[in-house]
VOPAGU-2260 file (C-alpha; in pm, 1 decimal, decimal comma):
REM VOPAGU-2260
SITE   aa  ch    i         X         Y         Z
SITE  UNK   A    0   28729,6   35877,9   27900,9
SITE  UNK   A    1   28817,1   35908,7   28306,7
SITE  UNK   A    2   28604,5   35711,2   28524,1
SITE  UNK   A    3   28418,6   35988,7   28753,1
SITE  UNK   A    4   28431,0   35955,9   29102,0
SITE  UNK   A    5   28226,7   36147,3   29329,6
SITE  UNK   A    6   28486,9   36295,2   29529,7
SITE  UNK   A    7   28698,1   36455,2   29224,9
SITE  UNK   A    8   28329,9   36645,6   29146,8
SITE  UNK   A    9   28398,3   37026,1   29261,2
SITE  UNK   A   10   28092,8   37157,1   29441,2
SITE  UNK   A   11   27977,2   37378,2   29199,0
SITE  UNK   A   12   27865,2   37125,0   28964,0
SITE  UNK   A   13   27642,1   37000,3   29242,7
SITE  UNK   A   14   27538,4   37317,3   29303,8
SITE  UNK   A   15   27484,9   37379,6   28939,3
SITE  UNK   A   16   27239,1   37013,8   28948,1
SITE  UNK   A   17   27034,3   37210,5   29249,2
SITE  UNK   A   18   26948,5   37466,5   29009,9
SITE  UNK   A   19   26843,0   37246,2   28778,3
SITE  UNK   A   20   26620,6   37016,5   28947,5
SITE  UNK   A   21   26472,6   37310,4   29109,6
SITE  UNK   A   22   26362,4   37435,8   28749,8
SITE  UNK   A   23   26601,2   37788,0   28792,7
SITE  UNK   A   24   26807,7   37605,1   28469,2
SITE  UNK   A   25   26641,5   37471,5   28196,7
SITE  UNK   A   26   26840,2   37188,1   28015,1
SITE  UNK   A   27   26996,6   37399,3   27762,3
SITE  UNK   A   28   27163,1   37658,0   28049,3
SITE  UNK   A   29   27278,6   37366,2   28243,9
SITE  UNK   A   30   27487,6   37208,7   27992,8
SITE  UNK   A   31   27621,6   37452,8   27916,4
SITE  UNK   A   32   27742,8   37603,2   28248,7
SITE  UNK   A   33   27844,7   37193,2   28294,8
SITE  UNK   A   34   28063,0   37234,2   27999,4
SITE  UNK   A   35   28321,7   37471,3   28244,0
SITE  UNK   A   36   28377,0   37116,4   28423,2
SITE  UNK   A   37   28399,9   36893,9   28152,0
SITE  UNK   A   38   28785,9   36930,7   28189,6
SITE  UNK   A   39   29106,1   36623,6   28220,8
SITE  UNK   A   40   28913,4   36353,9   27965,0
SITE  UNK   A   41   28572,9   36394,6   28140,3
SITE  UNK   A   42   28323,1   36531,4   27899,7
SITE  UNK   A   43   27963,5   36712,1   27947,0
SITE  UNK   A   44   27824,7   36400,4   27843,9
SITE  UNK   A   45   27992,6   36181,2   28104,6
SITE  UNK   A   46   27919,9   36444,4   28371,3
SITE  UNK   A   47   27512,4   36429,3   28289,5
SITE  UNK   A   48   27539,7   36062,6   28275,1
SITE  UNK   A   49   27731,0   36035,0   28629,8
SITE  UNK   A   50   27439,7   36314,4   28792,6
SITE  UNK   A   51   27140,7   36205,0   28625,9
SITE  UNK   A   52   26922,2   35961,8   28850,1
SITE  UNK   A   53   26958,1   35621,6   28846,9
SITE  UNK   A   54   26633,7   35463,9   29010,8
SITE  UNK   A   55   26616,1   35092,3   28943,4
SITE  UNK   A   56   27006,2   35036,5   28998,5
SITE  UNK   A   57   26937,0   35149,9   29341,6
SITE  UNK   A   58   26567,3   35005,1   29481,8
SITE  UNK   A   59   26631,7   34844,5   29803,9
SITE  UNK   A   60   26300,9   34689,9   29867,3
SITE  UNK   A   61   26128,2   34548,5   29550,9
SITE  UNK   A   62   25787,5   34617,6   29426,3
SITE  UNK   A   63   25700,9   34232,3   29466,9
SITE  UNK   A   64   25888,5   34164,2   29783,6
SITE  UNK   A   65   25695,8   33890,1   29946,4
SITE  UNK   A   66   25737,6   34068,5   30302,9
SITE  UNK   A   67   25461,1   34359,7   30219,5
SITE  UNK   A   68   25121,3   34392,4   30067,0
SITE  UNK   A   69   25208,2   34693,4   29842,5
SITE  UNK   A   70   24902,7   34781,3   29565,8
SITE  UNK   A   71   24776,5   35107,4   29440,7
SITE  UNK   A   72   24491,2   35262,2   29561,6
SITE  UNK   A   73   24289,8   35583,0   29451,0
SITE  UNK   A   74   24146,7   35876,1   29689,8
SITE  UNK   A   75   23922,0   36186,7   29605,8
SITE  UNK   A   76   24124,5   36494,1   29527,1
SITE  UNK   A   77   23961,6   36735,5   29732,3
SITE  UNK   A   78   24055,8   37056,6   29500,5
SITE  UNK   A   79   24147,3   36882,8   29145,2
SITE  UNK   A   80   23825,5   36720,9   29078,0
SITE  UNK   A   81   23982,6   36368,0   29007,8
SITE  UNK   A   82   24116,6   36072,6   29196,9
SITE  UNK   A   83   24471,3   36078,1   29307,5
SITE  UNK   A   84   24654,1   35739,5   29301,0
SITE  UNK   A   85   24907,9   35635,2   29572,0
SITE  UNK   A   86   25094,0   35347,5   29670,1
SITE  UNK   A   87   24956,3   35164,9   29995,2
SITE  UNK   A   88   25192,9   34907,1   30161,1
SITE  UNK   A   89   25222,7   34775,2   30479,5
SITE  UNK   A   90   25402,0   34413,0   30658,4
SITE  UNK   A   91   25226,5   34092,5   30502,3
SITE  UNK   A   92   25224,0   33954,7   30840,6
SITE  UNK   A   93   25013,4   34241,4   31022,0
SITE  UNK   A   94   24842,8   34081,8   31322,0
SITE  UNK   A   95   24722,2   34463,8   31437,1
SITE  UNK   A   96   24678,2   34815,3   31325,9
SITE  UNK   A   97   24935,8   35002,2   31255,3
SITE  UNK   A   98   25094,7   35334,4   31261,3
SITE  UNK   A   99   25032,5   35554,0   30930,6
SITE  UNK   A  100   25284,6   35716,4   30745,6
SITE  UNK   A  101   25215,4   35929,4   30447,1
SITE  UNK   A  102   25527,9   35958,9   30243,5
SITE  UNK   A  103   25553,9   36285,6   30020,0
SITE  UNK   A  104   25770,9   36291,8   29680,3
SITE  UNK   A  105   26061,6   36565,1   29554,9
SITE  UNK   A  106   25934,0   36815,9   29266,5
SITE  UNK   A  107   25894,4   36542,1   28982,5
SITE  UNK   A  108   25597,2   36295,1   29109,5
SITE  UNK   A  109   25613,2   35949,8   29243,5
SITE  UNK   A  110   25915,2   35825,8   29098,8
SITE  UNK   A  111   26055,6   35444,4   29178,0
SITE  UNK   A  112   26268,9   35605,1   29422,7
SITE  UNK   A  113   26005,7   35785,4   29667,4
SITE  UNK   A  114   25794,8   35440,5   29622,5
SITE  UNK   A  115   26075,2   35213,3   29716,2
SITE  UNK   A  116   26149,3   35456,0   30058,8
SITE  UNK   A  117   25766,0   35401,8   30098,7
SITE  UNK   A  118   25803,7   35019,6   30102,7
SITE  UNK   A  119   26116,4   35082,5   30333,4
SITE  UNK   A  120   25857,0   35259,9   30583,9
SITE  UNK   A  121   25612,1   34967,9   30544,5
SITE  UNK   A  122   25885,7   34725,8   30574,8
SITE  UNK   A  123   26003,3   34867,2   30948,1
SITE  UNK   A  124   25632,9   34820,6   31066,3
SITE  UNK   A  125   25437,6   35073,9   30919,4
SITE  UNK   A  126   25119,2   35102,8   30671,2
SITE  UNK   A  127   25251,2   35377,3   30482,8
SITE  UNK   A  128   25088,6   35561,0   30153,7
SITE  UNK   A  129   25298,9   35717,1   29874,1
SITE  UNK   A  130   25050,5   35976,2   29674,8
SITE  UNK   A  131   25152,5   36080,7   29324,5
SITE  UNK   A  132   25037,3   36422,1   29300,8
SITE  UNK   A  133   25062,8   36416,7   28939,2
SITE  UNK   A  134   24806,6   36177,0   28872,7
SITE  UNK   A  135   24525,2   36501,6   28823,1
SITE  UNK   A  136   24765,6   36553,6   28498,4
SITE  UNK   A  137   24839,3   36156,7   28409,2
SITE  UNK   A  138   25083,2   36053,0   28672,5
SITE  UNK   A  139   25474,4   36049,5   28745,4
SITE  UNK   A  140   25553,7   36019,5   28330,3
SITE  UNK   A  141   25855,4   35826,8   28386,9
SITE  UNK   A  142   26138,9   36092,0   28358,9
SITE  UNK   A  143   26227,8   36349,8   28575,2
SITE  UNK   A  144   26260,5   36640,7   28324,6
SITE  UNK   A  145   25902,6   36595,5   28227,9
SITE  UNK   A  146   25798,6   36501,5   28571,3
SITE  UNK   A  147   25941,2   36883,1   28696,1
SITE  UNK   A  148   25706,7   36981,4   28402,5
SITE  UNK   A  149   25406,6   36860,3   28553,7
SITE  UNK   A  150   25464,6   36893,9   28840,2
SITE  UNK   A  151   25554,5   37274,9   28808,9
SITE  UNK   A  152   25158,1   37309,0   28609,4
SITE  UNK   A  153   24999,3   37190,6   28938,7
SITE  UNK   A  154   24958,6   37480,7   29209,9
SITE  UNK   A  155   25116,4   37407,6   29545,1
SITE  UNK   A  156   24863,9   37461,7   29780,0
SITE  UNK   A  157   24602,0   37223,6   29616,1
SITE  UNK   A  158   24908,0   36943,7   29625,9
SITE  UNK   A  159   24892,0   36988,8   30006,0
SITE  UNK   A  160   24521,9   36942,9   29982,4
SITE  UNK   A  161   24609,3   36610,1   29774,1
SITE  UNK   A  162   24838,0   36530,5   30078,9
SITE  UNK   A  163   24644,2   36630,8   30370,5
SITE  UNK   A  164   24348,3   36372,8   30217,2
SITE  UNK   A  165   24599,5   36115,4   30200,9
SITE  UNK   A  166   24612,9   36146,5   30623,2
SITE  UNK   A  167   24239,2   36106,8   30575,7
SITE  UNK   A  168   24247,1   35776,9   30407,1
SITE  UNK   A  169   24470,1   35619,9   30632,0
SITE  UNK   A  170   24280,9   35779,8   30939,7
SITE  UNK   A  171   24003,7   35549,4   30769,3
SITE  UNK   A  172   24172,4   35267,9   30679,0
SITE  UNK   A  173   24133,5   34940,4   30898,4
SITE  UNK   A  174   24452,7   34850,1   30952,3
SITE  UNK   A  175   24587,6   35161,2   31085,5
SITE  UNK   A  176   24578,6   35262,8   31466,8
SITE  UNK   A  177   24468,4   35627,6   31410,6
SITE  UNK   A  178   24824,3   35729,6   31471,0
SITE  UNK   A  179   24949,8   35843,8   31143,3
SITE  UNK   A  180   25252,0   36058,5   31074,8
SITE  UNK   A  181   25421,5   36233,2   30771,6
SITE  UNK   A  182   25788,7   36232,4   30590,0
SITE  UNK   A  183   25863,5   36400,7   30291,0
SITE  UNK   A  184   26175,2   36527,3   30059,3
SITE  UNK   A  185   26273,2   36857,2   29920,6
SITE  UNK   A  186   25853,4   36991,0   29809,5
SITE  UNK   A  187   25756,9   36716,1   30039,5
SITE  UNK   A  188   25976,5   36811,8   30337,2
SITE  UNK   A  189   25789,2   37165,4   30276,6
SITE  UNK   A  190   25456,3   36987,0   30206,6
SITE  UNK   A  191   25567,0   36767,3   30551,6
SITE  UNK   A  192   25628,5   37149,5   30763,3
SITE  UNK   A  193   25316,0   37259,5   30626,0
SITE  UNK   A  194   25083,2   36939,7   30691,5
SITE  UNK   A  195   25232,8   37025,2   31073,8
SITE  UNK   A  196   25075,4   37348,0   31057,8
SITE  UNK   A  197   24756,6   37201,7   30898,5
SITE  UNK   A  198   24689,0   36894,0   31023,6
SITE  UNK   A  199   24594,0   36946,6   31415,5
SITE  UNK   A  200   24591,7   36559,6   31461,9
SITE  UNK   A  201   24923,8   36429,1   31274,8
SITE  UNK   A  202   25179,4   36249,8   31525,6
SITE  UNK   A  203   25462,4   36319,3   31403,0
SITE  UNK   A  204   25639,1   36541,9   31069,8
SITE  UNK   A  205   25988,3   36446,5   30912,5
SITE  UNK   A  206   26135,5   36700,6   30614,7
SITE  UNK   A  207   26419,9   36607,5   30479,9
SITE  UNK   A  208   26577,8   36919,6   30368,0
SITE  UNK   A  209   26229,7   37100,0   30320,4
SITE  UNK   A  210   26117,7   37466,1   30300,2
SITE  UNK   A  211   25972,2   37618,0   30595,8
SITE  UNK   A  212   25658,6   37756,1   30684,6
SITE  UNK   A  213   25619,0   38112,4   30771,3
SITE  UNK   A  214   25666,8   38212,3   31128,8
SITE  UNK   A  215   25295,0   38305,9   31187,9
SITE  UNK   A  216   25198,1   37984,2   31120,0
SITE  UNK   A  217   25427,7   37797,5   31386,5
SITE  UNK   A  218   25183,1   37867,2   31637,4
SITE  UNK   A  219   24976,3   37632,4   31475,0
SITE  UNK   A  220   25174,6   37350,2   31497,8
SITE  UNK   A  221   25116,1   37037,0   31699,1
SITE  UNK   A  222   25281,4   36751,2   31578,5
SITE  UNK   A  223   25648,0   36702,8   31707,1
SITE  UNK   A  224   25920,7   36739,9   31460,5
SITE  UNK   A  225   26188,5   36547,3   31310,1
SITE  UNK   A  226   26392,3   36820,8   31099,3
SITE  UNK   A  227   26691,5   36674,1   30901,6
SITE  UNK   A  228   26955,4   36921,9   30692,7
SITE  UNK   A  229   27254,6   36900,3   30473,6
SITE  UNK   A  230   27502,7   37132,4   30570,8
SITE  UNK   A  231   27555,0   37212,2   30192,8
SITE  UNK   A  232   27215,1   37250,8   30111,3
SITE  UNK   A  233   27246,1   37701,5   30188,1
SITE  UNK   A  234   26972,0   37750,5   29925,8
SITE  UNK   A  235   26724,3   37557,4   30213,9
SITE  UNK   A  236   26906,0   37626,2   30533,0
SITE  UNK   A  237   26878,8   38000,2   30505,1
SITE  UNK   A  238   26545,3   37984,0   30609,8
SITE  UNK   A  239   26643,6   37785,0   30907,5
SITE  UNK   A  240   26690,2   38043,9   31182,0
SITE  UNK   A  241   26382,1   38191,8   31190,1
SITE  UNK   A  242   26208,2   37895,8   31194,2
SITE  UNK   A  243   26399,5   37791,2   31460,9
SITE  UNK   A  244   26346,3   38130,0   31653,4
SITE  UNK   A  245   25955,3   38072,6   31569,5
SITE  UNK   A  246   25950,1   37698,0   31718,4
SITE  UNK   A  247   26173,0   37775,3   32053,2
SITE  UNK   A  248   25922,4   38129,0   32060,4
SITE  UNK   A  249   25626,9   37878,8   32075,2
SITE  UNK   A  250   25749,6   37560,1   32248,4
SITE  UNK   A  251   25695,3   37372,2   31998,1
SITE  UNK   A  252   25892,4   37009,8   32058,3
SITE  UNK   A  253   26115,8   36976,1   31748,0
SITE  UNK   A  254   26483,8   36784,8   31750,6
SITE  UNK   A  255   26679,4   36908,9   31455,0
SITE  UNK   A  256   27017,3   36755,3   31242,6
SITE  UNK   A  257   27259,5   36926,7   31032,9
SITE  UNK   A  258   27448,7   36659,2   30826,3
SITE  UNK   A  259   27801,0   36790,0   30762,8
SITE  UNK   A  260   27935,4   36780,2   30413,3
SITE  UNK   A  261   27582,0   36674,9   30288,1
SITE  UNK   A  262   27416,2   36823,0   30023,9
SITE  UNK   A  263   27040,2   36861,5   29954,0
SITE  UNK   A  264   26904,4   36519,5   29843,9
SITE  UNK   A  265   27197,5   36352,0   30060,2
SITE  UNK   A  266   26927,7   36064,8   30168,9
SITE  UNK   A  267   26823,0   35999,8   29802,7
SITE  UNK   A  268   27042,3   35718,1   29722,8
SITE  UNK   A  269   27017,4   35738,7   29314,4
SITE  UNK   A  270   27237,3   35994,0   29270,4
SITE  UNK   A  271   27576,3   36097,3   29324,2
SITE  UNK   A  272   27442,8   36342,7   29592,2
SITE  UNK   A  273   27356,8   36082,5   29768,6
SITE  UNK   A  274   27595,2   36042,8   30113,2
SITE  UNK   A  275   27544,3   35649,6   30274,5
SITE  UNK   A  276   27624,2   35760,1   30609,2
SITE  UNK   A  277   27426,3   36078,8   30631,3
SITE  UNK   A  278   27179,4   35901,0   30450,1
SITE  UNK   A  279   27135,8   35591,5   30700,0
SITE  UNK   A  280   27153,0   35800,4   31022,6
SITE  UNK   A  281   26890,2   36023,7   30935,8
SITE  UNK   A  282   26660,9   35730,2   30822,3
SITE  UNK   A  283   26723,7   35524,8   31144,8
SITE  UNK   A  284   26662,7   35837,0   31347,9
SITE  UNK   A  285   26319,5   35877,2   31110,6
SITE  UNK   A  286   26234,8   35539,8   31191,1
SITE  UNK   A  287   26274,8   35529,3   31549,9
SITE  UNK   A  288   26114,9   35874,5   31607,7
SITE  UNK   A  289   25790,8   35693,3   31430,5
SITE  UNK   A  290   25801,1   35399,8   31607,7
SITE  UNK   A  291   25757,3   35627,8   31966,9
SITE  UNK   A  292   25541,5   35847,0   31838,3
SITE  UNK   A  293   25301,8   35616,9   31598,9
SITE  UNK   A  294   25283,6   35264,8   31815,2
């Protein structure tokens, strides 16, 4: 069997892995469509096993590293009825508040790879909280396919609610400054546009690659914006423009970054969509934009 390498992968078959983490493929459609790739000693199984996620090959900052306090904690769902649970981390060696940063997962839950970027924010200076907006339904289940299930059962616009009370607990939580801001991937760069338009006090909103909110509701923004695309990613970007048109229209302050050659999930760094430099720029520019606007 060949040895894939990312570069000999046409774009379709990314393309083809959009659709299906975006639940427009089930399982059975996507192999199959795979199978028209599966060609010079690479087979279908090879292909799933080279785009499939892999999260603990790729944490960067461990659940025990000694340089955080990183522990669960559980805030009222304001529209579910239950508790959600979230991951709260911040520096072990705090000597002061701290800017808050709540960090918003893909479609599938809060998987290792959305909790290790939250210990990354913690670990630059932050207290940041990671919400799993599964837990009304039992929690990220520890696979993506089922966590796209869940996930998929839960409506939207009460997940936002779950979000928006997750600014709330840090806005009460000790060792914050008040100065809390949000960054979010795929349905949490959406969740992160629409927490702008929601959220009169937030500091500062970073989507990665997220969908945008409708034009009437730019007006309502007030938190400055961080806005980071792949240049690939033309399911996304098409709603880019008007946006765009609807922030300039308003004044809104916004600094935006097309990523050449970068698909959508290019800062996710567990799969083969993944691009390093893309990937690194975007999260130094993240970080930098919260350190002026949080500290």
């Amino acid at each position: 069997m060949s040895e894939i390498k990312k570069e000999d992968i046409k774009q379709e078959v990314f393309d083809l892995y959009d659709d299906y983490a975006h639940n427009r493929l089930d399982r059975r459609d996507f192999v199959q469509k795979l199978s028209a790739y599966a060609v010079g000693g690479i087979t279908v199984a090879s292909l799933m096993s080279f785009l499939m996620p892999d999260y603990y090959g790729a944490i960067q900052v461990k659940a025990d590293d000694p340089r955080l306090k990183s522990d669960y904690v559980t805030y009222p769902s304001p529209k579910g009825g239950k508790s959600i649970k979230a991951l709260l981390s911040m520096p072990a060696d705090a000597k002061k508040p701290l800017g808050g940063i709540v960090v918003v997962h893909e479609n599938r839950g809060l998987n290792p790879h959305i909790a290790d970027v939250a210990r990354r924010a913690a670990l630059a200076g932050f207290i940041s909280i990671a919400p799993d907006a599964l837990t009304p339904l039992g929690g990220y289940p520890g696979n993506d396919d089922a966590g796209r299930e869940l996930q998929a059962k839960r409506n939207r616009d009460e997940m936002l609610e779950d979000f928006i009370a997750a600014y709330d607990y840090l806005k009460s939580d000790k060792n914050c400054n008040g100065k809390i801001g949000v960054v979010g991937f795929c349905f949490g760069g959406w969740i992160a546009n629409m927490m702008a338009v929601r959220v009169p006090g937030l500091a500062a909103a970073v989507p990665f690659y997220g969908g945008q909110p409708a034009a009437e509701d730019v007006p309502k923004i007030k938190a400055p914006l961080l806005i980071h695309y792949g240049a690939l990613d033309t399911r996304v970007n098409e709603g880019w423009p008007a946006y765009e048109a609807a922030l300039k229209q308003n004044n809104k302050e916004y600094t935006e970054y097309m990523y050449p050659n970068a698909n959508h999930g290019f800062h996710n760094d567990t799969t083969p969509r993944y691009d390093k430099a893309a990937a690194e720029l975007a999260w130094q520019r993240t970080i930098d934009f919260f350190k002026a606007k949080l500290t």
